[in-house]
C-alpha positions in Angstrom: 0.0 0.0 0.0 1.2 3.7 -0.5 0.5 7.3 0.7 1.5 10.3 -1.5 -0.7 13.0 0.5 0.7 13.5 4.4 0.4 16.6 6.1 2.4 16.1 9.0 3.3 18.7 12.1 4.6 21.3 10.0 1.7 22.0 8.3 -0.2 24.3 10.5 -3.5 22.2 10.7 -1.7 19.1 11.2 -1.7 17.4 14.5 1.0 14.4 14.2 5.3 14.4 13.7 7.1 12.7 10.6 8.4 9.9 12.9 4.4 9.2 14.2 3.3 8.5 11.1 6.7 6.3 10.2 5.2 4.5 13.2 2.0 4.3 12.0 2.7 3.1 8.5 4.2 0.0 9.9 1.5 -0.5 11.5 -0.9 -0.4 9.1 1.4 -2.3 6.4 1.7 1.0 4.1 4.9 0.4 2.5 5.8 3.7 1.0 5.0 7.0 2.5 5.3 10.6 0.8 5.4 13.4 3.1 3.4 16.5 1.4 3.5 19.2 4.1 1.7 22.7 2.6 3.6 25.4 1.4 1.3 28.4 0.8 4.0 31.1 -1.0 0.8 33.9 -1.2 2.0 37.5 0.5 -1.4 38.0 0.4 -2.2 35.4 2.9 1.5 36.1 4.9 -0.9 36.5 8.2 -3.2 33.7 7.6 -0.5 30.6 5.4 2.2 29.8 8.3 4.4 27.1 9.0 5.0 25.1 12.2 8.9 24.8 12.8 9.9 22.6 16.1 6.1 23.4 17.5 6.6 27.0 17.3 4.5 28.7 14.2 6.5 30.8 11.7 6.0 33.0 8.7 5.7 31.3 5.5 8.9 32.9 3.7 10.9 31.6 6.9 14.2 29.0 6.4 12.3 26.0 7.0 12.1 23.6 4.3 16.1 22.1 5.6 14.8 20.9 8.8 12.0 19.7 7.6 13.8 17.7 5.1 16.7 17.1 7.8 14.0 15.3 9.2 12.7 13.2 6.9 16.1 12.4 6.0 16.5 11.2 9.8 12.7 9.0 9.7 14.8 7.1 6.8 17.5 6.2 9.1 15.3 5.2 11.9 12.6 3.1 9.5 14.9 1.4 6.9 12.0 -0.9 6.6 9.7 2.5 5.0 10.3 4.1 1.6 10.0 7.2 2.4 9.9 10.2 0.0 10.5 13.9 0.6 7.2 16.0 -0.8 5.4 19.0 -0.5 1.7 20.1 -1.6 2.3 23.7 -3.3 -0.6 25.9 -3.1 -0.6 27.5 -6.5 -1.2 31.1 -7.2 -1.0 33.2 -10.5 2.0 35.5 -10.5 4.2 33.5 -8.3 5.4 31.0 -10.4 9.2 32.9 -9.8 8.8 32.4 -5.8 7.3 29.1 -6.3 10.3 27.6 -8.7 12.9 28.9 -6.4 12.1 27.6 -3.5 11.7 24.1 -4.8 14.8 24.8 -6.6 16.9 25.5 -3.3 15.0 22.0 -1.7 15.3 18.5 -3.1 11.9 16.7 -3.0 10.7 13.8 -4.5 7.8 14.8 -5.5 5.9 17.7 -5.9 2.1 18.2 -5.7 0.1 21.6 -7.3 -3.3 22.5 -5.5 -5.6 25.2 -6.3 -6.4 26.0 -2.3 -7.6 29.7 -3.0 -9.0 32.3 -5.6 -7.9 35.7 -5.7 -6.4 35.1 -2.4 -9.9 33.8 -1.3 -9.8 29.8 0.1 -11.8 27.5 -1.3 -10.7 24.6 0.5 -11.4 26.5 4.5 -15.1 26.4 6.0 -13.2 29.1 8.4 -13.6 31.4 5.2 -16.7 30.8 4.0 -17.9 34.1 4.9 -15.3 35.8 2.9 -16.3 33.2 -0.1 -19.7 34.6 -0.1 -18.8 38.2 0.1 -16.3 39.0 -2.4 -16.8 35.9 -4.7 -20.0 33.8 -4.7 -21.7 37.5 -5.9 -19.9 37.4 -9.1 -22.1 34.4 -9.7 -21.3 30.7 -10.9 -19.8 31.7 -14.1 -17.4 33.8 -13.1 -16.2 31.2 -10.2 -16.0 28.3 -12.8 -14.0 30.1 -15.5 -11.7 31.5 -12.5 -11.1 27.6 -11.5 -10.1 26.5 -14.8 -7.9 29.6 -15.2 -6.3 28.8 -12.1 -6.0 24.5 -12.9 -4.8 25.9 -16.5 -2.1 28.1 -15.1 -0.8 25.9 -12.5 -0.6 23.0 -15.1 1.1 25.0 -17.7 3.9 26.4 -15.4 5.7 23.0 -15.4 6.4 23.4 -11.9 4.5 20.3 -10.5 4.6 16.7 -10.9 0.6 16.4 -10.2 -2.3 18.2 -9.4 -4.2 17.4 -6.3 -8.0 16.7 -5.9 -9.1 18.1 -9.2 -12.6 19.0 -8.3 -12.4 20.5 -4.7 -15.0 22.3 -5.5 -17.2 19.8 -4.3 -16.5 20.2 -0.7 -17.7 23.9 -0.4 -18.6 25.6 -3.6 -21.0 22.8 -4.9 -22.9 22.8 -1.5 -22.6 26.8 -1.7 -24.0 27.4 -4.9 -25.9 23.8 -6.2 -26.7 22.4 -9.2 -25.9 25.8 -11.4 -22.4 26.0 -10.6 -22.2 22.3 -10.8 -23.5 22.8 -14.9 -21.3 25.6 -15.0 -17.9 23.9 -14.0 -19.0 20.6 -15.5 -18.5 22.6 -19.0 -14.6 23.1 -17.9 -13.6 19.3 -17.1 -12.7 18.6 -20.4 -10.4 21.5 -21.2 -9.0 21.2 -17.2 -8.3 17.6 -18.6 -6.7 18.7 -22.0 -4.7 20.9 -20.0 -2.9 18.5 -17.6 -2.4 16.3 -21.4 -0.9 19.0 -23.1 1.2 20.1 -19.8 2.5 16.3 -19.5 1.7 16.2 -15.9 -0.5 13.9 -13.4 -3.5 14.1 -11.5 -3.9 12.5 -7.7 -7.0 10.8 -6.5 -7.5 12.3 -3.2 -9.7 10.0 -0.8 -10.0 12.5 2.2 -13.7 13.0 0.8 -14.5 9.1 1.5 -13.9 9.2 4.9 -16.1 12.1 5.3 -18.6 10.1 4.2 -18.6 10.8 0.4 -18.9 8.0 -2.0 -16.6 9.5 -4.5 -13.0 10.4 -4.2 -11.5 13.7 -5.5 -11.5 13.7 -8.8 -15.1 11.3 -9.2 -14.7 8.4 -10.9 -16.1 9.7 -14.1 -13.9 12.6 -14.1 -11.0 9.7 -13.8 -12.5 7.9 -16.6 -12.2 11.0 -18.8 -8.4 11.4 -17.7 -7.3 8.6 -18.7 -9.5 8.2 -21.9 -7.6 11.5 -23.0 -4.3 10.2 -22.3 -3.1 10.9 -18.6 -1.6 7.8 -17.4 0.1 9.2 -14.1 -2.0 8.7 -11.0 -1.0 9.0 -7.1 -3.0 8.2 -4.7 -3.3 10.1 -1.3 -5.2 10.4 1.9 -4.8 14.1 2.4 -4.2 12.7 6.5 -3.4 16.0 9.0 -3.3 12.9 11.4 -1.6 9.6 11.6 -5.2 8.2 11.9 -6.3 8.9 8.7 -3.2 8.0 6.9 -4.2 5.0 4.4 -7.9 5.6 4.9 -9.5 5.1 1.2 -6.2 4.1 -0.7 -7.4 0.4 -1.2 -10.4 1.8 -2.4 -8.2 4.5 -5.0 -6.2 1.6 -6.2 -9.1 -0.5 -7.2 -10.6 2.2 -9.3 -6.9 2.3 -11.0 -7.0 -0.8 -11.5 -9.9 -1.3 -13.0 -8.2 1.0 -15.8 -4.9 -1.7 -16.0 -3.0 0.9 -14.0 -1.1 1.2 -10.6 -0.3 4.4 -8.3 2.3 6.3 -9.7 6.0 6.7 -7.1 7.8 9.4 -7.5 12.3 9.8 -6.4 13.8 12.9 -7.1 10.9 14.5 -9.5 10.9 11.5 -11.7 8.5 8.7 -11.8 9.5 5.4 -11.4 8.6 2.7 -13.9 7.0 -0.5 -12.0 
């Protein structure tokens, strides 16, 4: 089994350390781990994106990525039995592409994961911001809001600076249940150029399964939206749990591999930004 979606300590709503969920993978027979802690590069959101450096929090823009990757390096030593791979989940914004590329320039990951969190500095992703949602952008009405998330999917695709992007259609979690069935015909127009995007950019797409244990029946992308991926041509896939607690790391995976599967594929691994054949 494999995890390419942990968010541990460092990540400012994340609760567990890199060595607890080392632990916890052994535990529960996952055999290769991939730590994605958030990185959130936005001046916009300096006061609200921080990091969480030896329990204490810290500015975004602070020196932190070394010991955090000092650490993972560390977890490698200690759990010989683990692969474990050095990531980090990128929360993309237009205009930052410069910021973005240099820090993971200066930090070797293995892999590295896009996410459209926010728009126009608004999150998406954050029932804390809801409110701020409702003001400034569900009043521009569902039109705008889907052609502003396939801008921002298109963009962050076309930089070339991720490996994958994560949970395609996050929209579900807050927008859909925001705005109903019109935005869901509205962004439903978009899939298919969000897809030829991601083709024409030669990257991947994750299947994020946080949604399943939150009771949802479908992961992130749905399964039709996987279907269509593949169809056009995408053939790299990793799977992750999205866990901000070693409890939750695993939870779905088996699930994400069977709908793989069921298209002859398997999860995609990822050492030093290339993907490994298996």
């Amino acid at each position: 089994m494999i995890d390419y979606h942990i968010h541990p300590d460092y990540s400012h709503d994340a609760s567990d350390s890199v060595v607890d969920y080392c632990w916890c993978a052994l535990n529960k027979g996952i055999e290769e781990i991939c730590f994605t802690t958030h990185y959130d590069p936005d001046p916009v959101r300096a006061n609200i994106e921080r990091v969480v450096v030896k329990g204490v929090e810290q500015p975004m823009n602070y020196d932190w990525a070394g010991t955090y990757l000092q650490e993972i390096n560390e977890a490698r030593t200690q759990f010989p039995q683990l692969r474990i791979r050095a990531g980090i989940e990128i929360g993309y914004e237009m205009g930052l592409e410069g910021r973005i590329a240099d820090f993971v320039s200066r930090n070797r990951f293995d892999f590295v994961l896009g996410a459209v969190h926010c728009l126009d500095h608004i999150a998406i992703t954050s029932r804390s911001e809801l409110n701020e949602f409702r003001m400034y952008l569900k009043t521009k009405g569902v039109d705008f809001i889907a052609q502003r998330y396939f801008d921002y999917v298109r963009a962050a695709a076309q930089s070339q600076l991720f490996d994958c992007i994560a949970h395609l259609d996050i929209w579900r979690k807050y927008i859909l249940l925001e705005m109903g069935e019109e935005f869901d015909r509205a962004i439903t127009k978009f899939v298919p150029l969000m897809i030829e995007a991601i083709v024409q950019a030669g990257v991947g797409l994750e299947i994020n399964t946080a949604s399943l244990r939150r009771g949802d029946n479908e992961p992130y992308p749905i399964r039709k939206i996987i279907a269509q991926a593949v169809e056009a041509g995408i053939n790299t896939f990793t799977i992750g749990s999205d866990a901000h607690c070693a409890g939750d790391l695993g939870s779905g995976v088996q699930e994400a591999i069977r709908i793989l599967k069921r298209f002859g594929l398997n999860p995609a691994r990822f050492e030093n930004r290339r993907k490994i054949l298996t």
